[in-house]
C-alpha positions as a printed Julia matrix, in Angstrom:
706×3 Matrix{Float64}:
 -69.33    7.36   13.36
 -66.47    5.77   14.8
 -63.41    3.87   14.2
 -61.33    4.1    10.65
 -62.79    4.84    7.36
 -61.77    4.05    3.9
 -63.36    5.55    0.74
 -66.63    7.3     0.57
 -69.14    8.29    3.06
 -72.96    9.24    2.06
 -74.69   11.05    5.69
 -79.06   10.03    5.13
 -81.92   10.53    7.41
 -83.51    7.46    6.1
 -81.74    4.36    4.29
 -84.18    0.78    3.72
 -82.13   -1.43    1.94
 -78.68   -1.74    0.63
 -76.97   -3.83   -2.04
 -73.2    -4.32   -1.7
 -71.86   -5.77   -5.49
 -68.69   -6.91   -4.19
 -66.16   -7.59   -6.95
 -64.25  -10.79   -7.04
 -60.61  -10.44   -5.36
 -57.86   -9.96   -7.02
 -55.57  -12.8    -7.65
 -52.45  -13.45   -5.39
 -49.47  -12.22   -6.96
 -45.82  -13.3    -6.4
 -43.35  -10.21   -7.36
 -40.62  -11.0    -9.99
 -38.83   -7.67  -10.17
 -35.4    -8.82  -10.41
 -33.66   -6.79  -13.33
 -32.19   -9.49  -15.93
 -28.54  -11.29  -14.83
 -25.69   -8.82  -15.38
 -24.02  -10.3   -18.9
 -20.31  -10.98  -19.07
 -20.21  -11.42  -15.48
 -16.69  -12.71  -14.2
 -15.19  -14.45  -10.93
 -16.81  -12.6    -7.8
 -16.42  -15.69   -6.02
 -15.11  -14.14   -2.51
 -18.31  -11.67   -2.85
 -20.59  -14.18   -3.53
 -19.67  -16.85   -1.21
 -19.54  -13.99    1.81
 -23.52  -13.39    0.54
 -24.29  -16.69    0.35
 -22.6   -17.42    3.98
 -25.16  -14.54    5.13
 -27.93  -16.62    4.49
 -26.97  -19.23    7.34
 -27.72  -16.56    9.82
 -30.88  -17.45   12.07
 -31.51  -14.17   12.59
 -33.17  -12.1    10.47
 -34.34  -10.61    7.95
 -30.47  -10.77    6.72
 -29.41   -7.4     5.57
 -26.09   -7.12    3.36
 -24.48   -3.64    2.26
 -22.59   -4.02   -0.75
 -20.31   -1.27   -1.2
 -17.61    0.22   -3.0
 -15.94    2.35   -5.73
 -18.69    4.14   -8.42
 -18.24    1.57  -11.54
 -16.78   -1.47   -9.61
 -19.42   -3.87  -10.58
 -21.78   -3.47   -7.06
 -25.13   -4.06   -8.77
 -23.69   -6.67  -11.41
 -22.58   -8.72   -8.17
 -25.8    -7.58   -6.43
 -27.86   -8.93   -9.34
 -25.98  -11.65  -10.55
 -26.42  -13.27   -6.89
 -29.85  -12.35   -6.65
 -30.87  -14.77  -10.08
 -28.26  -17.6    -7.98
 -30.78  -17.64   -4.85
 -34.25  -16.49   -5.97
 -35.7   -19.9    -5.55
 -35.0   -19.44   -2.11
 -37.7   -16.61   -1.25
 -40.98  -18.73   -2.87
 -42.85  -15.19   -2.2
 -41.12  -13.11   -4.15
 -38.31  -11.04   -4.96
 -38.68   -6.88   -5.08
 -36.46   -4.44   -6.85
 -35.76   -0.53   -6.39
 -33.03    1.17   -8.42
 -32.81    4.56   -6.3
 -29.73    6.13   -9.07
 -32.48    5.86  -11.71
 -34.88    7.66   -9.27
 -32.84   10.21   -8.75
 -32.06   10.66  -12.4
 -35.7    11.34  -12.86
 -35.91   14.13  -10.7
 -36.21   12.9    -6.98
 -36.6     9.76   -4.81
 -39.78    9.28   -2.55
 -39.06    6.05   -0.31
 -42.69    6.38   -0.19
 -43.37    5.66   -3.95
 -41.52    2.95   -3.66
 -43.07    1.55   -1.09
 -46.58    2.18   -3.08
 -45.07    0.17   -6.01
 -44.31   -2.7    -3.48
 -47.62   -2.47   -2.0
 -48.87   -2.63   -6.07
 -47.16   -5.41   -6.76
 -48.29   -7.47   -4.15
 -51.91   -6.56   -5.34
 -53.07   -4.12   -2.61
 -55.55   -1.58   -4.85
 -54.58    2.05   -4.87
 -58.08    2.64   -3.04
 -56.29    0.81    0.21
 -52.64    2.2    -0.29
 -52.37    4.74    2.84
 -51.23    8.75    1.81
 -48.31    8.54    4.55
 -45.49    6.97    4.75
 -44.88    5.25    8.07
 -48.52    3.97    7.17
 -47.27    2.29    4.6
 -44.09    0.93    6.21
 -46.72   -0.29    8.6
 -48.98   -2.03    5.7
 -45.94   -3.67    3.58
 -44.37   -4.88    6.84
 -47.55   -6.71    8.4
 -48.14   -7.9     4.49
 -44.48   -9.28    4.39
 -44.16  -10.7     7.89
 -44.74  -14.5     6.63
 -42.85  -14.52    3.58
 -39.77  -15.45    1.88
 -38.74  -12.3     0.3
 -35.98  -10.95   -1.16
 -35.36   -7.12   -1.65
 -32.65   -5.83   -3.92
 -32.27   -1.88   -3.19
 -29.81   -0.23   -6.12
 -27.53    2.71   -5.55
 -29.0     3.83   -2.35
 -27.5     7.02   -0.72
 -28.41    7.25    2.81
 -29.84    4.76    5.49
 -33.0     6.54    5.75
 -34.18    5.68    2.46
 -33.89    2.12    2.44
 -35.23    1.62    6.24
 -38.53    1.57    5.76
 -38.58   -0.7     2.97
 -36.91   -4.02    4.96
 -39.49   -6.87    5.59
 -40.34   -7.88    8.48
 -40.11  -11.83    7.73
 -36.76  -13.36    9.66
 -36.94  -15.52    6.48
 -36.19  -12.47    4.21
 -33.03  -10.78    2.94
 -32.5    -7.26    2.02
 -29.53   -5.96   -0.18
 -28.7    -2.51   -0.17
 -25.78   -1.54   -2.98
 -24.3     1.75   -2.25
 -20.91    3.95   -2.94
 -21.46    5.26    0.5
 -20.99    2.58    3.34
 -24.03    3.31    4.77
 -22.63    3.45    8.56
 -26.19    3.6    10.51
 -27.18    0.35    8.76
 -23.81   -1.42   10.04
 -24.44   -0.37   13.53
 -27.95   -1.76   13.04
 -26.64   -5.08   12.15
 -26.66   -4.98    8.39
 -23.32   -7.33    7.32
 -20.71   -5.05    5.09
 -19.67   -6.69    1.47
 -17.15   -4.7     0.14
 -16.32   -5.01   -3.77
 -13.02   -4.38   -5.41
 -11.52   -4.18   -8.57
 -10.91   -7.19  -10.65
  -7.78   -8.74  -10.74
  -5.54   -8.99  -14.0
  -6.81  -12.35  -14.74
 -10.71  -11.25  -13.9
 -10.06   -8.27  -16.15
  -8.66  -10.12  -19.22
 -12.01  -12.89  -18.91
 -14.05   -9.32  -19.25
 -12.87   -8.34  -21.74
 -12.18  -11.82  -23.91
 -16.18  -11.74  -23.47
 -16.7    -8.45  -25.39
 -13.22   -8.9   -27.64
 -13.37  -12.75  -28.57
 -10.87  -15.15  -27.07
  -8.97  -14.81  -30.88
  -8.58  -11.17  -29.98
  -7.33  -11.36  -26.66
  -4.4   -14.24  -27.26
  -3.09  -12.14  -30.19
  -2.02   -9.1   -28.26
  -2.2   -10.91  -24.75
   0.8    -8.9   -22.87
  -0.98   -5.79  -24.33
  -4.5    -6.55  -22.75
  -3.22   -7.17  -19.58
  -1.33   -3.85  -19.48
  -5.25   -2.67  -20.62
  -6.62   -4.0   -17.44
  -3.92   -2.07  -14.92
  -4.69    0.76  -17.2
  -8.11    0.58  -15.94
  -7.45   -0.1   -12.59
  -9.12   -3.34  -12.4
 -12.4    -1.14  -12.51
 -15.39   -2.74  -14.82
 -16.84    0.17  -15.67
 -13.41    1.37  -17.44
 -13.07   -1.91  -18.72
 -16.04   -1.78  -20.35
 -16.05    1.31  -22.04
 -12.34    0.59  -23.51
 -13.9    -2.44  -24.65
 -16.77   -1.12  -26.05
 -14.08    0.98  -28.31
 -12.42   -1.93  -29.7
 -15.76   -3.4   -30.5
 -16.79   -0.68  -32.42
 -12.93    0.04  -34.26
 -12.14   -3.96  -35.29
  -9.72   -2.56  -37.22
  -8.04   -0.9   -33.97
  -4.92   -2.69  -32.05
  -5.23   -3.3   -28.1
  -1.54   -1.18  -28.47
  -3.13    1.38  -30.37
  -6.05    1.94  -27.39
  -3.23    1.11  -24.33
  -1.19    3.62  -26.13
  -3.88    6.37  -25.85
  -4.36    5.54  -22.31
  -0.62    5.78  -21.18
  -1.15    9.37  -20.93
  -2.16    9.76  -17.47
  -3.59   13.37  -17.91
  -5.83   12.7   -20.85
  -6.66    8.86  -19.76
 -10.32    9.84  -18.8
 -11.36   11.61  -21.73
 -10.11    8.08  -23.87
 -12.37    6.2   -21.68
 -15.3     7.46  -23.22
 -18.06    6.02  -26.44
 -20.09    7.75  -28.34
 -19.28   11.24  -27.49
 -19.6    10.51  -23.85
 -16.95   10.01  -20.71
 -19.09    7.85  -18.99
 -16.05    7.33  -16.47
 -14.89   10.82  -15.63
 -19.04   10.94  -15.17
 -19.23    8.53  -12.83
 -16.48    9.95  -10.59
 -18.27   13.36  -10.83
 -21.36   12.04   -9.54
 -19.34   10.74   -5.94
 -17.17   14.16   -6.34
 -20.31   16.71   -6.43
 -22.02   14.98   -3.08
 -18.88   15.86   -0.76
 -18.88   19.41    0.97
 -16.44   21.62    0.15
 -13.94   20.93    2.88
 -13.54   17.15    1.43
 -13.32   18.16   -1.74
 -10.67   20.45   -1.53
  -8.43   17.58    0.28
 -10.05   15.03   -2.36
  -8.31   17.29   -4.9
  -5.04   18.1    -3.76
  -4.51   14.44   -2.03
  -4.94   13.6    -5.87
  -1.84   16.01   -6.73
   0.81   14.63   -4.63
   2.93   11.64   -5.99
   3.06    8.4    -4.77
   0.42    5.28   -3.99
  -0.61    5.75   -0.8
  -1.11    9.06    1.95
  -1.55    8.41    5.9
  -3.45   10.96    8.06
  -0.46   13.0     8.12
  -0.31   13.34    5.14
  -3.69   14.88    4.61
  -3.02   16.69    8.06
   0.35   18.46    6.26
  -2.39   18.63    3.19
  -4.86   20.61    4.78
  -2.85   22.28    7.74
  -5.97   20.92   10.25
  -7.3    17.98   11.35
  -8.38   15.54    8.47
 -10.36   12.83   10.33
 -13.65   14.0     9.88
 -13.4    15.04    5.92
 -10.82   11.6     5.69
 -14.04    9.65    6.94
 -16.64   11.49    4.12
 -14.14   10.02    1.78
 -14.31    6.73    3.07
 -17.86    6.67    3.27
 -18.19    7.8    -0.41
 -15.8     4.71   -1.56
 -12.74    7.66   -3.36
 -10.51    6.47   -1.01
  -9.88    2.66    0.53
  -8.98    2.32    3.73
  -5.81   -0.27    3.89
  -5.2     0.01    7.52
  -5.52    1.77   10.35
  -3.37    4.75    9.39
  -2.56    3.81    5.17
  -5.35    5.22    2.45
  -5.11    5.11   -1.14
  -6.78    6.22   -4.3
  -7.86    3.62   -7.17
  -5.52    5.18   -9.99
  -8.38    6.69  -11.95
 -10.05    8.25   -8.77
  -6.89    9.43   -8.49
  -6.38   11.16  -12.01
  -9.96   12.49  -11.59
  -9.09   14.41   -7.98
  -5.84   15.46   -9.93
  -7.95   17.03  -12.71
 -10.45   18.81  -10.17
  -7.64   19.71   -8.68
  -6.29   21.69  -12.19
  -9.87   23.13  -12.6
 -10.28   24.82   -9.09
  -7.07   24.81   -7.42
  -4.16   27.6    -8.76
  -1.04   26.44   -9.04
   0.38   27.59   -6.22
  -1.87   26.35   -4.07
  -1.39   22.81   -5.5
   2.56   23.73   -5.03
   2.32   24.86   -1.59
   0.03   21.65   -0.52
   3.26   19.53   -1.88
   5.64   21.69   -0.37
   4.04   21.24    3.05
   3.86   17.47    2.5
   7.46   17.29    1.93
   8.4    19.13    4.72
   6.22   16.65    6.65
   8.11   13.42    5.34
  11.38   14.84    5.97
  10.25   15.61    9.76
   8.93   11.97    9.77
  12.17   10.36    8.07
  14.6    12.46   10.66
  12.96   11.41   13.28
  13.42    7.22   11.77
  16.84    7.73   11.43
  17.4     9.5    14.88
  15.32    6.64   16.62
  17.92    4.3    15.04
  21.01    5.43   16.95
  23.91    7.45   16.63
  25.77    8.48   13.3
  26.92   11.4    11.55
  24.88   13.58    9.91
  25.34   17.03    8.3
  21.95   17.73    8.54
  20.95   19.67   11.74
  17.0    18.32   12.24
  17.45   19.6    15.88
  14.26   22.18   15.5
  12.65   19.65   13.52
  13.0    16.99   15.57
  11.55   19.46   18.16
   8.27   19.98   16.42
   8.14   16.05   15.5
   8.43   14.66   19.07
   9.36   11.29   18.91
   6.71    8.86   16.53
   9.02    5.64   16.77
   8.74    3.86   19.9
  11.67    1.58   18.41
  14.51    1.43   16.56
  12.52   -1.38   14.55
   9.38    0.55   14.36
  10.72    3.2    12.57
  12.48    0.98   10.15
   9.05   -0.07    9.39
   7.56    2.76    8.78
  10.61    3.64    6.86
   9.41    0.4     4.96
   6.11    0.72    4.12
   6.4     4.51    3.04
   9.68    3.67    0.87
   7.36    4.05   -2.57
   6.14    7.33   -1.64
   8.82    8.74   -0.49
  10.89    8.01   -3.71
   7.99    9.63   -5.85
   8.15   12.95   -3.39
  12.07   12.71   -3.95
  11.87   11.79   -7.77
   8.87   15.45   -7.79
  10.88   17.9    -5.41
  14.37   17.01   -7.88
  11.92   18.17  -10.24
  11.49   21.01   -8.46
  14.99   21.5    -7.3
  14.04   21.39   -3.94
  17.74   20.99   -3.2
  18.21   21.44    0.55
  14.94   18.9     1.09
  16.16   16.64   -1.53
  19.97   16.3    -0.48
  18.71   16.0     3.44
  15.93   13.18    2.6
  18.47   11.06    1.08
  20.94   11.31    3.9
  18.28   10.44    6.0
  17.23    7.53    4.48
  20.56    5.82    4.86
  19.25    3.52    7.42
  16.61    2.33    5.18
  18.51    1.44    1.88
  21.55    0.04    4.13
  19.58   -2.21    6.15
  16.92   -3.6     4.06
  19.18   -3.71    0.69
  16.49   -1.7    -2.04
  19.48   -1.09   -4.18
  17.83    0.28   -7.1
  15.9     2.98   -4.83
  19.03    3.76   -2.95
  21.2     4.22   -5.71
  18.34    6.47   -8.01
  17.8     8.22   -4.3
  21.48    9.33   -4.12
  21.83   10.09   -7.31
  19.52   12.81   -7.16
  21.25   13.64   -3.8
  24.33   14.41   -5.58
  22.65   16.47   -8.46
  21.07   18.6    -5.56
  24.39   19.3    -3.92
  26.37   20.05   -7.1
  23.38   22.63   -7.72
  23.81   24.25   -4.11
  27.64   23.75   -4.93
  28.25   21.9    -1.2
  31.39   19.7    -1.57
  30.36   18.38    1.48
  26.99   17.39    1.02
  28.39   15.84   -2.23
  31.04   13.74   -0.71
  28.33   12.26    1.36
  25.59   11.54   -1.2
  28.46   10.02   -3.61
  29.74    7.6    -0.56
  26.16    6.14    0.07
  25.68    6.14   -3.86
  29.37    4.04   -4.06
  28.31    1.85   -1.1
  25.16    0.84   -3.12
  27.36   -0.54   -5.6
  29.92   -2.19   -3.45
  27.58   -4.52   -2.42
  26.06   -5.43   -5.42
  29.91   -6.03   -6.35
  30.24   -3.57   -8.49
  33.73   -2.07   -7.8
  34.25   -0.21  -10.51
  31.19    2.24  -10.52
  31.87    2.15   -6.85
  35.54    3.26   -7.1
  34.48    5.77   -9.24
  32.37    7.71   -7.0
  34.78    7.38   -4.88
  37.33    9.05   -6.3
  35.33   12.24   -6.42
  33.71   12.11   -3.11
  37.05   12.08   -1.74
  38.73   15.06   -3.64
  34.98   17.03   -2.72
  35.87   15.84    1.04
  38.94   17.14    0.97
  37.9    20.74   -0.84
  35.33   20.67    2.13
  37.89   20.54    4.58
  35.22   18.54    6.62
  37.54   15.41    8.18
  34.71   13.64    9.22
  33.29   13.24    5.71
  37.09   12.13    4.91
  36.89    9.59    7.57
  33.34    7.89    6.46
  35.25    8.48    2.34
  38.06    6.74    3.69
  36.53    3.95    5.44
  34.24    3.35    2.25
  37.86    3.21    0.0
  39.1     0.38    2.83
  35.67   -1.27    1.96
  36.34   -1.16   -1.62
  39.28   -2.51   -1.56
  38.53   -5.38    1.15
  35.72   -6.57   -0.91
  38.2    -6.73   -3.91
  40.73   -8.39   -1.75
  38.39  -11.22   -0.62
  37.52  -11.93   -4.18
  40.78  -11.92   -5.52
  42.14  -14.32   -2.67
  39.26  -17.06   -3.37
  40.16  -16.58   -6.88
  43.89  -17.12   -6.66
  43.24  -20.21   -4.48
  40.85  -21.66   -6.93
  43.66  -20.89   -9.29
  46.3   -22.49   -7.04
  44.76  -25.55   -6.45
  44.9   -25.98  -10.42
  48.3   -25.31  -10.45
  48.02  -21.66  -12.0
  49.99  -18.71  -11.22
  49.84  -16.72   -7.9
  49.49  -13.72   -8.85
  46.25  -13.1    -7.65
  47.19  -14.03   -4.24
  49.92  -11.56   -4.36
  47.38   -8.79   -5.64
  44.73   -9.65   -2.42
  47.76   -9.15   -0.28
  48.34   -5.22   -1.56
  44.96   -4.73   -1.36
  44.5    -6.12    1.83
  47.32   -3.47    2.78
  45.21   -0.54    0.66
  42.47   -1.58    2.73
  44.13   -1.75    6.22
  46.14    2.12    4.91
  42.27    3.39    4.25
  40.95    2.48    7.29
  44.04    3.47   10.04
  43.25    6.53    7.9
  40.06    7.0     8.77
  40.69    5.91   12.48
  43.2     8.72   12.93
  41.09   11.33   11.99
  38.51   10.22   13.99
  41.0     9.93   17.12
  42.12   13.6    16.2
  38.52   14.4    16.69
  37.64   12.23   19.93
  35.03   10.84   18.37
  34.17    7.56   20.63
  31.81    5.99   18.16
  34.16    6.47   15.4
  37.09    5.08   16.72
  35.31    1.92   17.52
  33.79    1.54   14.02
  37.42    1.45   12.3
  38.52   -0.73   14.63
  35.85   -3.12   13.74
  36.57   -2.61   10.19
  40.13   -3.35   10.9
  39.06   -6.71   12.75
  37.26   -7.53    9.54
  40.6    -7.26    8.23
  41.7    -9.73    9.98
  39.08  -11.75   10.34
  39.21  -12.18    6.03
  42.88  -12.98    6.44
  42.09  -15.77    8.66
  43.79  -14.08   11.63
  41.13  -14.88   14.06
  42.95  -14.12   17.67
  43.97  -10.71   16.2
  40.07  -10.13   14.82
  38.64  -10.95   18.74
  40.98   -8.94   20.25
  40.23   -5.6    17.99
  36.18   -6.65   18.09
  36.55   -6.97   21.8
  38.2    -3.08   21.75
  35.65   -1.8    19.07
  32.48   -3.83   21.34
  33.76   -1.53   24.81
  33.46    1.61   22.14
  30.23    1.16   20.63
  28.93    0.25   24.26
  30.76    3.68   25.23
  29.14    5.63   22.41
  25.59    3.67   22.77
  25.62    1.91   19.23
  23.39   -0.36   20.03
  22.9    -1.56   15.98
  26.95   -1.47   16.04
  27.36   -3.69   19.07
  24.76   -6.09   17.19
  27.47   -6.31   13.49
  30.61   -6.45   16.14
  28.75   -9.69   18.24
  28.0   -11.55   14.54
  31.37  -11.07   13.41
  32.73  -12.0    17.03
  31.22  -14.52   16.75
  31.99  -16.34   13.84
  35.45  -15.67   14.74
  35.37  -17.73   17.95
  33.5   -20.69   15.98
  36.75  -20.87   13.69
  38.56  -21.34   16.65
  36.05  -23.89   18.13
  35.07  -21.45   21.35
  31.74  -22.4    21.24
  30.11  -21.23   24.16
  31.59  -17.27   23.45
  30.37  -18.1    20.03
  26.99  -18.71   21.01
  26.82  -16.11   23.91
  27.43  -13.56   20.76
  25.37  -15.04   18.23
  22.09  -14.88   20.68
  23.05  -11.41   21.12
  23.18  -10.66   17.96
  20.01  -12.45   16.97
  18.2   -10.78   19.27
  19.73   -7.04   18.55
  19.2    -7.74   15.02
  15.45   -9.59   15.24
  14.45   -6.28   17.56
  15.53   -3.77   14.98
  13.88   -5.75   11.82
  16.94   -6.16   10.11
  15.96   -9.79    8.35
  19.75  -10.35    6.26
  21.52   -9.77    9.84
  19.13  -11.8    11.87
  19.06  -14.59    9.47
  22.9   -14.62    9.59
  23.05  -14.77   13.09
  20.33  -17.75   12.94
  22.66  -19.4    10.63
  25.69  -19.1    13.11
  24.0   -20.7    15.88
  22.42  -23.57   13.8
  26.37  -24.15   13.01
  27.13  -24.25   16.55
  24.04  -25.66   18.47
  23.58  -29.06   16.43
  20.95  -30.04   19.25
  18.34  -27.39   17.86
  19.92  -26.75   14.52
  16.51  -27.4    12.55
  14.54  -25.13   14.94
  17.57  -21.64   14.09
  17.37  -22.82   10.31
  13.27  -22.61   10.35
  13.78  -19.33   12.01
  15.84  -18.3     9.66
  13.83  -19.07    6.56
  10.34  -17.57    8.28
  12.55  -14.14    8.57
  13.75  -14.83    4.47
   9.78  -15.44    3.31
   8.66  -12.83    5.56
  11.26  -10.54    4.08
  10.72  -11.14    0.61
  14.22  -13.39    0.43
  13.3   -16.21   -1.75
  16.49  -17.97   -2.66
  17.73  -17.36    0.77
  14.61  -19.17    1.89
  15.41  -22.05   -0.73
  18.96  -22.49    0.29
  18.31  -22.94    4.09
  15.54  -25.56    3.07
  17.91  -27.56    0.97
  20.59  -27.15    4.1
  17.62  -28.16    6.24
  16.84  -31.24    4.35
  19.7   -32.46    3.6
C-alpha cells in the first residue's frame, strides 16, 4: 500500500465485490463571519480612507496592521470598514477574535484554522491533525478567491501567519496593541489609530446622551472628552454612567474625574473598572525591566520624556525596554527622540508606580531627571554665548559634552521642552529643591528673553526668588527678581517691574556682588527708558492738541534717570574689565540716543559697543547692535550702511531662531530696499506664522497689500 491514506483501512485475503454509497456533496458555502457593525461609530475618516487606499495595491493579498492604544476603537474601525467593503470579496469574509481566545484559556492558530477549513465545508474526516497541513489545505482552498480576513486582538506575528490567503485578490487585517514589527518588514501596511478629537468625542457621546443632553451642558462635555483623553473606551464607560444616573449632571461626572489620582476607579459600571482593566492587560505582558521604567516614566511631571529622560530614569540604556513600549502602544512615538503617554496610560503607570515602587525610589528617579534637565539646559544657554552667570556648571558641562551644534539648535530644544521643564520646576519648588530650582531659572534666561513666554518666565522666576530667599542668597535673589522685573517691562508693566526692582537692588548691594549691581542697574535704565519713550509720544500727542508740556518735561528727567542708571552700570563694569560689559552699556546708552532722536551720537556709541561685542565674541549682541545701527542710519537716509547692517542682522538673528528679531530686521530692509520690498515682508510674515505671531502676521499682510 502506497501513497496517502485517509480514514479507515480493512487488510483481507479475499475481497469479490464492493459497493461504495457515496453521499451527495456538501453544498458550497460562502463564509459570513463578520461580527455586526460597531454602533455609535464616529469620524475615522483618515483610517478608513488609508484602508480603503490599500486596496488599489496590485499586489497582494493586501495585509493592513491596525494598531494602537488598548480601548482606542481598533476593532470598531477594523469592523466598521470591513461591513463598507464586503461586497468586494464575493467568496467570503472570515473572522478570528484571538482576545476572546485567550480569555477562554489559550489560542491554537490551528483551531482556527480548522474553523476556517469548517466553514468553507471541508468535513472534519479531511481536516489534517497538523498545522502547517492545514496552512497548506486553507491556502490551496483560498488561492482563487476574493476573501477577506479580519484577525482581532492578535499578539504576535506568528499567530496570524498562517492564516493569510493565498489569493492576490484577498485582504487580511490584523488589529493589534502591539505593532506587530515582523509583519511590517514582511510588507503588511501599518494603520495606526488615535484618540478622537474633541469634536469626534462629543458626536460619541451625543449618540449614547441625546443631542438635548449634550447642548445643555456643552462646555462641560467637551471638558468630558479631554478628561478621557480622546480614548473611546473611557468615553464609553463615562457615558454609560450618565445613561444609567439621568438624573446626574455632565459637571457632576467631570467633577469626579478632575481628580487625577482616583480618575480610573470613576471610569468604571457596574462594579467594574473596565479601563484601569484594559491598561492592566498591556501592563502585565511587559518584562520587568519595562515595567519598572513604564512606572516611574508615569511619575515624573510634564507631557512628554525623550530618551534621556528614561536614560536619567533608569541610569542605563533605555532603547531596548523604550521599544517594548512602543510596540505595546503605552507610549506614542512623536518623533525621533519625543515620547509621550495618553493621560490615562499615564495615571495608570503612576498608580503601578504607588503599588510597587517606595517612595524613595519614585523620589530618587525624579531627582535624577532633574539633575539631567539642568545638565541639558546649561549646556543651551552656554551654546548661546557669553553672559554672566552665578551658577558654576563647569563640572556639569564636563559630563554633558556639548548636545547643541548651534546657538539656534539649542534654543529649540529649549523650545520644545519649555512645558516640561516648567512642570519639573513647578515639582522640585515643591520639593524645595532650592539650589536646582534657583539655577534652572537662571538658565533659562535665554529662552523666556528670546522667544517672549511671559507667563512661564515670570511663574519660572518667581519660584526662583522663593528658592533663594529660602537658601537666604541676596545674590541669587537680585538675579531672579531682575529677570522676574524684565518680564514685566516688556509687557509694559512698570510698576510691578519697578517694584522688583527696588529690592533686587538693595539684595545686590547686601551681596556686595557689583556685577549683579551692574545687570540691576542696567534693568533700572531700562525701566526708566521705556517710561521715557511713552511719556514723550504722549506729551507730543498732547502738544499737538495744544495741552500742557509737562509730560515732555517728565521724559526728559527720565531720560536723564535712565542715562544716570546705565553710566552706572558701565562704571562698574569698567572697574571690573569686563569687555562684554562695557560694550552692552554702551549700546544701551546709544539706545538713549537713538529714542531722543540723536542719531549721529547713537552710530557713533553702536559703532564703539559693535568693536566690544566683536572683542568679547557676542555674537547674539553684535546681531541687537547691527538692527539698531541700522535703523539709525535709515533716519539719516545712509542706505547702503543701513542695509549692510540689516542683512547682518537678519541673518545673525534667522541663524539663532530668534523670529521677533529676524522679523524686525526683515521689516528694516523692506523699508529700505523698495525693489524687493514684497519678497522681506513675505519673509517676514512666514517667520510670524511659523512662530505662532498672528497679528504680527496680519499687520505685515495689510502693509503688504496695501
Amino acid at each position: 500500500m502506497s501513497g496517502q491514506v485517509s480514514g479507515g483501512v480493512v487488510q483481507a485475503r479475499d475481497i469479490g465485490s464492493v459497493t461504495i454509497g457515496a453521499t451527495p456533496p456538501p453544498p458550497v458555502r460562502i463564509p459570513r463571519q463578520l461580527p455586526a457593525a460597531p454602533p455609535g461609530f464616529v469620524n475615522r475618516t483618515t483610517e478608513l480612507a488609508l484602508l480603503d487606499r490599500l486596496l488599489l495595491l496590485e499586489e497582494g493579498p493586501v495585509i493592513a496592521v491596525v494598531s494602537g492604544l488598548k480601548g482606542v476603537g481598533k476593532s470598531a474601525v477594523s469592523r466598521r470598514w470591513a461591513h463598507q467593503v464586503h461586497e468586494r470579496f464575493s467568496d467570503g469574509q472570515l473572522y478570528a477574535d484571538f482576545g476572546a481566545l485567550r480569555h477562554r484559556g489559550g489560542t491554537e492558530v490551528s483551531d482556527v484554522l480548522g474553523g476556517f477549513l469548517r466553514a468553507f465545508g471541508v468535513h472534519e474526516e479531511w481536516i489534517p491533525a497538523e498545522l502547517p497541513e492545514r496552512a497548506a489545505m486553507f491556502r490551496s482552498m483560498t488561492a482563487d478567491l476574493r476573501l477577506l480576513v479580519l484577525l482581532d486582538d492578535a499578539e504576535h506575528a506568528a499567530e496570524v501567519t498562517p492564516l493569510f490567503p493565498a489569493s492576490a485578490a484577498s485582504a487580511v487585517v490584523v488589529t493589534s496593541h502591539h505593532q506587530l514589527g515582523e509583519l511590517l518588514v514582511a510588507g503588511a501596511r501599518p494603520v495606526r489609530v488615535a484618540p478622537l478629537q474633541d469634536e469626534e468625542g462629543v458626536r460619541l457621546l451625543s449618540g449614547m446622551l441625546g443631542e438635548d443632553r449634550v447642548a445643555a451642558e456643552r462646555e462641560r462635555v467637551s471638558e468630558l472628552v479631554r478628561l478621557c483623553g480622546g480614548l473611546p473606551i473611557a468615553l464609553r464607560v463615562a457615558g454609560a454612567r450618565l445613561v444609567q444616573r439621568p438624573t446626574w449632571t455632565v459637571d457632576r461626572l467631570v467633577g469626579e474625574l478632575r481628580d487625577a489620582e482616583r480618575r480610573l476607579d470613576h471610569l468604571m459600571t457596574e462594579g467594574r473598572a473596565i479601563v484601569e482593566a484594559v491598561f492592566d492587560s498591556a501592563y502585565a505582558g511587559l518584562p520587568e525591566p519595562a515595567a519598572r521604567l513604564y512606572r516611574l516614566l508615569g511619575t515624573l511631571p510634564g507631557p512628554r520624556f525623550s530618551a534621556g529622560v528614561a536614560r536619567a530614569v533608569l541610569e542605563s540604556e533605555p532603547d531596548r525596554l523604550l521599544d517594548l513600549l512602543l510596540d505595546a502602544s503605552l507610549v506614542e512615538e512623536l518623533d525621533d527622540d519625543t515620547y509621550r503617554f495618553h493621560d490615562l496610560v499615564r495615571l495608570h503607570a503612576a498608580r503601578c508606580a504607588r503599588r510597587v515602587d517606595p517612595p524613595e525610589a519614585r523620589e530618587a528617579a525624579l531627582w535624577r531627571v532633574a539633575e539631567w534637565y539642568l545638565g541639558q539646559v546649561a549646556a543651551a544657554d552656554a551654546a548661546m554665548g557669553p553672559r554672566l552667570r552665578l551658577a558654576d556648571h563647569r563640572e556639569r558641562l564636563s559630563a554633558v559634552g556639548l548636545p547643541f551644534a548651534t546657538p539656534g539648535a539649542a534654543l529649540d530644544w529649549l523650545e520644545k521642552e519649555r512645558s516640561n521643564m516648567l512642570a519639573l520646576l513647578r515639582a522640585a519648588a515643591a520639593r524645595e529643591w532650592d539650589e536646582l530650582v534657583w539655577q534652572l531659572a537662571e538658565a533659562l534666561w535665554p529662552l523666556y528673553h528670546e522667544r517672549k513666554h511671559y507667563a512661564d518666565w515670570i511663574e519660572t522666576n518667581r519660584l526662583g526668588v522663593a528658592a533663594a530667599l529660602r537658601v537666604g542668597d541676596r545674590a541669587v535673589e537680585a538675579r531672579m527678581r531682575n529677570q522676574v522685573a524684565r518680564a514685566h517691562l516688556e509687557l509694559g508693566e512698570t510698576d510691578q517691574a519697578q517694584a522688583e526692582l527696588v529690592h533686587a537692588h538693595r539684595a545686590a548691594r547686601e551681596a556686595a556682588d557689583p556685577r549683579m549691581e551692574a545687570v540691576v542697574l542696567e534693568s533700572l535704565g531700562q525701566a526708566a527708558l521705556a517710561q521715557a519713550v511713552a511719556l514723550g509720544s504722549f506729551g507730543q500727542a498732547a502738544q499737538a492738541q495744544g495741552a500742557a508740556l509737562e509730560p515732555l518735561g517728565q521724559a526728559r528727567e527720565l531720560m536723564e534717570d535712565a542715562v544716570a542708571h546705565f553710566a552706572a552700570a558701565l562704571a562698574i563694569h569698567e572697574g571690573l574689565g569686563n569687555t562684554r560689559g562695557i560694550g552692552l552699556q554702551s549700546y544701551h546708552l546709544g539706545l538713549v540716543h537713538s529714542r531722543a532722536g540723536r542719531h549721529e551720537a547713537a552710530i557713533a556709541v553702536f559703532d564703539r559697543a559693535l568693536a566690544l561685542m566683536i572683542s568679547a565674541g557676542d555674537e547674539l549682541s553684535q546681531g541687537k547692535i547691527h538692527l539698531v545701527l541700522g535703523e539709525a542710519h535709515r533716519e539719516l537716509g545712509h542706505s547702503a550702511q543701513a542695509l549692510h547692517s540689516a542683512r547682518i542682522a537678519a541673518d545673525i538673528m534667522r541663524e539663532r531662531r530668534i523670529p521677533a528679531k529676524e522679523t524686525r530686521a526683515l521689516e528694516l530692509l523692506a523699508d529700505l530696499d523698495h525693489g524687493d520690498a514684497g519678497g522681506y515682508l513675505r519673509q517676514a510674515i512666514a517667520v510670524c506664522l511659523a512662530s505662532g505671531n498672528l497679528p504680527k502676521a496680519e499687520e505685515l499682510r495689510a502693509r503688504l497689500g496695501g
